[in-house]
C-alpha positions in Angstrom: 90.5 40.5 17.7 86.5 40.4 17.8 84.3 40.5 20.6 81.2 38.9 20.8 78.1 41.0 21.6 75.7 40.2 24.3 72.9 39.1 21.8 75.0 36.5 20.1 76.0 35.1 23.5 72.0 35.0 24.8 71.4 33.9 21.2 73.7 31.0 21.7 72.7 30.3 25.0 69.1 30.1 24.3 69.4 27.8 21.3 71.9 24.9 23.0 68.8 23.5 24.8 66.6 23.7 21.8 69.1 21.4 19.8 68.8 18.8 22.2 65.3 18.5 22.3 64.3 15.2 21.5 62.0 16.8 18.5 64.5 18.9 17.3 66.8 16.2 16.7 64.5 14.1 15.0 63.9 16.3 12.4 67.4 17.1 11.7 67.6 13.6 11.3 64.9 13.3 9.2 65.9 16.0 6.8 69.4 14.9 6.8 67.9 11.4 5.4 65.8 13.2 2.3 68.7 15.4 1.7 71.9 12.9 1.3 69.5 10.5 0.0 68.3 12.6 -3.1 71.6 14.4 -3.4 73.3 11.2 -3.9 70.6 10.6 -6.2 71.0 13.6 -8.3 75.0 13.0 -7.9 74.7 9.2 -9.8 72.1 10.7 -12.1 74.6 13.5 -13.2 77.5 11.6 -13.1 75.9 8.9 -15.2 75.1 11.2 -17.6 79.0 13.0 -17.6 80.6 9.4 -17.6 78.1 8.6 -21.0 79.0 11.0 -23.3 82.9 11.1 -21.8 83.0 8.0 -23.0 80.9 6.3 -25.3 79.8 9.4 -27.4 80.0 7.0 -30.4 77.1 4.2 -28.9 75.2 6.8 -27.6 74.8 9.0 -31.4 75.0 5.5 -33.5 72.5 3.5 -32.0 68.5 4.1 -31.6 65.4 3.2 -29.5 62.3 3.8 -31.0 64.0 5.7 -33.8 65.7 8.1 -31.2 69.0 8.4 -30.6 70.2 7.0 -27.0 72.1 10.6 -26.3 69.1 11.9 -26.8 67.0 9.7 -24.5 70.2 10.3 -21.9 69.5 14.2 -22.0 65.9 13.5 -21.7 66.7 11.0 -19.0 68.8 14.8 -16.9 65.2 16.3 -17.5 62.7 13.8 -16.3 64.8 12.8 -13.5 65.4 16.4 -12.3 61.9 16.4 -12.0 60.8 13.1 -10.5 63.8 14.3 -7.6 61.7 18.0 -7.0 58.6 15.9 -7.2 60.2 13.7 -4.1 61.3 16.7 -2.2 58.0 18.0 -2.1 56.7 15.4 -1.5 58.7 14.1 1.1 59.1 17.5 2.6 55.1 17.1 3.0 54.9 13.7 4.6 58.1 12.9 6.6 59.9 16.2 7.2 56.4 18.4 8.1 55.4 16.0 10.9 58.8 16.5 12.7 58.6 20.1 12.0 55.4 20.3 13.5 56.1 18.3 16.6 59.8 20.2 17.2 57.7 23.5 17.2 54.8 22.1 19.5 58.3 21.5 22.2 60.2 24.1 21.8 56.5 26.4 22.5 55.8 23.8 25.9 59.5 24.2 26.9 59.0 28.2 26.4 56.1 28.2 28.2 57.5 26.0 31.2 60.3 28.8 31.2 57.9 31.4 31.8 55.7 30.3 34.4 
């Protein structure tokens, strides 16, 4: 049996209204996007690299490019790409998250200060 305190019931109350800003829901949607979008990413990148040396460990240590062999261009492959995906983040967190961030703060400050006067 728990009882919920008065703070969590205000805390509730004043965040319903804040979710359904217009703002607030647009950068939920936004980050939702880079999330599953680079997660999946990482998820094919992985499993790519899980599915290669489950199963063709043979191709992957008998056969070359440029004189190195391909498992080792598939674990460079985990590295680089690991990288490019932070690289995106950031970047994306700069460019197309920010702005929604920016503009979900600006309304949830008007719609304070319309509550207070």
């Amino acid at each position: 049996m728990t009882t919920e305190s008065p703070t969590t019931a205000a805390s509730a109350a004043v965040w319903s209204p804040i979710l359904a800003l217009p703002e607030f829901v647009e950068l939920r949607r936004r980050r939702r996007a880079v999330t599953t979008g680079l997660g999946l990413i990482a998820t094919v990148l992985f499993s790519g690299f899980l599915v290669g040396f489950a199963f063709f460990p043979e191709p992957l240590g008998n056969n070359t490019a440029f004189g190195i062999p391909l498992s080792l261009w598939v674990v460079f492959s985990q590295f680089a790409g690991t990288w490019v995906l932070v690289y995106a983040y950031f970047r994306l967190s700069r460019t197309f998250i920010q702005p929604a961030a920016d503009a979900a703060v600006r309304a949830i400050a008007q719609r304070d200060q319309e509550r207070a006067s």
